[in-house]
N, C-alpha and C positions, 0 to 999 in steps of 0.2 A: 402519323398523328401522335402528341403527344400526350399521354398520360398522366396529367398534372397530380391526381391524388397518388399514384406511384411515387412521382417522383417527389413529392414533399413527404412521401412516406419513407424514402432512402435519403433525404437531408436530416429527417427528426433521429433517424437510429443513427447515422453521423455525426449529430450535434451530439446526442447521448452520450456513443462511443467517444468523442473527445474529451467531454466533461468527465467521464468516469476516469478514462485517462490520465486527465491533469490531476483529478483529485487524489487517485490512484501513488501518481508520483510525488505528489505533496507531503502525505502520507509517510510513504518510502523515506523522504528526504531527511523529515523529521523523524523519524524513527531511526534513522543513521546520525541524528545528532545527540539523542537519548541510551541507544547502547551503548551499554559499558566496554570500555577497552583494555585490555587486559595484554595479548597477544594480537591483539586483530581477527584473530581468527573467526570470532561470533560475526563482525564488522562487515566481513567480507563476504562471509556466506550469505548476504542478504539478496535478494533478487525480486522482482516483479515478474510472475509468471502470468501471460494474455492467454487466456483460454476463448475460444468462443463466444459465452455468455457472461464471463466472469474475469475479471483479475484477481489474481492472488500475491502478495507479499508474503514473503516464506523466508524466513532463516535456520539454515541445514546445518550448519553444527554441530554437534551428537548431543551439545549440550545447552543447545538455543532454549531448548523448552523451560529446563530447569534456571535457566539467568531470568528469562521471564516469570516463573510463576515463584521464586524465591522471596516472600513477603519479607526476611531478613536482608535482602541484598539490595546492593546500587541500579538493579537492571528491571527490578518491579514492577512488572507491565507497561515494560518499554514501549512495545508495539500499539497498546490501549488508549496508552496516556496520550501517544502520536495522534491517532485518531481523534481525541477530545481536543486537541490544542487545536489537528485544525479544521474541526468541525466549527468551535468557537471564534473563526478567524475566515472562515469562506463563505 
């Protein structure tokens, strides 16, 4: 027999998991078009990390942190302003 509330309960945490996904890499996308390039090297080290419960967008550079929180520079809450554009746009 089948278990209908089960299984619309493993289609809503799939439909979830997809949207957080796309939104996830939308994200990403845009935030690869807002760092500053220099060397490439902040560019490249971007990555989408899947966890479990959570995705994470992470840029590992030694010096990711500081092109972000640099209120003088071209990189100014690169990762922030991504999220707001497309927040404003989904």
């Amino acid at each position: 027999m089948i278990d209908i509330n089960k299984t619309m309960s493993q289609i809503d945490e799939q439909i979830v998991k997809d949207i957080v996904d796309d939104v996830t890499q939308l994200i990403f996308d845009e935030s690869q078009k807002l760092v500053p390039v220099d060397s490439g090297r902040l560019k490249a080290s971007g990555k989408i990390i899947k966890e479990k419960d959570r995705e994470i967008i992470r840029y590992t550079a030694p010096y990711a942190y500081y092109v972000h929180e640099d209120a003088n520079g071209r990189g100014f809450k690169f990762l922030e302003r991504a999220i707001f554009k497309v927040r404003n746009n989904v």
